[in-house]
C-alpha positions in Angstrom: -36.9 55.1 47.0 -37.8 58.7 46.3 -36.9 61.9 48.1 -40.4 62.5 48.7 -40.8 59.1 50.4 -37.3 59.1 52.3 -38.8 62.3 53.8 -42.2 60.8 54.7 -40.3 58.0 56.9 -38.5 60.6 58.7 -41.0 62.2 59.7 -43.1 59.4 60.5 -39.8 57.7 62.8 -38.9 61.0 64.0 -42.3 61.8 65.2 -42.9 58.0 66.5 -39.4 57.7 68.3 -40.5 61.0 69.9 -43.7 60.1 71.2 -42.0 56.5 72.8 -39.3 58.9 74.4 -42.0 60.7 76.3 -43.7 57.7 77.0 -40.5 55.8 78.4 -39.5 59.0 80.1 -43.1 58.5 82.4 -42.3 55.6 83.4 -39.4 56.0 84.3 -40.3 59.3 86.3 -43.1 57.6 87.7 -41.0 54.2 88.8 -38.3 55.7 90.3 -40.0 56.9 93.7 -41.5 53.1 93.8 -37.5 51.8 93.5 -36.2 54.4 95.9 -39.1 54.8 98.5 -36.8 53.7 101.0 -34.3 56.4 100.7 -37.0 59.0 100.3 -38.5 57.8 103.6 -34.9 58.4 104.7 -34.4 61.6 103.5 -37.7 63.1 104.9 -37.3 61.5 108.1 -40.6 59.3 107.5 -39.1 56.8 108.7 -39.2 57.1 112.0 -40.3 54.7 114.5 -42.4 55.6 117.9 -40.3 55.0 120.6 -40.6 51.1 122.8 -43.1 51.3 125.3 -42.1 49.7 128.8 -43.0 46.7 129.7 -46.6 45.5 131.1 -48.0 48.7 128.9 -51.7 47.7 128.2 -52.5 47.6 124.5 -55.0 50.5 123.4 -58.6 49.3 121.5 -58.8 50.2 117.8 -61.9 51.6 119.4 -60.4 54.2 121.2 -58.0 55.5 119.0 
């Protein structure tokens, strides 16, 4: 091979391997809150639960609330 063509495929796999990083680095960025969403629910105190009602509470109608 030639210089001129040894410098063609580094540019062309420099500029390729660049654009995959990117791309790998969104989904990774973007999956991450999908694979932790239970310690981020933890962390902002989402989860939470409302506390038990007592017994012989009547249920309210989707209706009404």
């Amino acid at each position: 091979m030639q210089a001129s063509a040894l410098r063609r495929w580094g540019w062309v796999h420099k500029w390729s391997s660049l654009v995959c990083t990117l791309f790998i680095l969104l989904l990774c960025l973007t999956g991450l809150p999908l694979i932790f969403s239970h310690e981020i629910d933890h962390l902002t105190g989402a989860e939470i639960e409302a506390p038990p009602m007592p017994e012989g509470t009547p249920r309210a109608s989707v209706d009404q609330v």
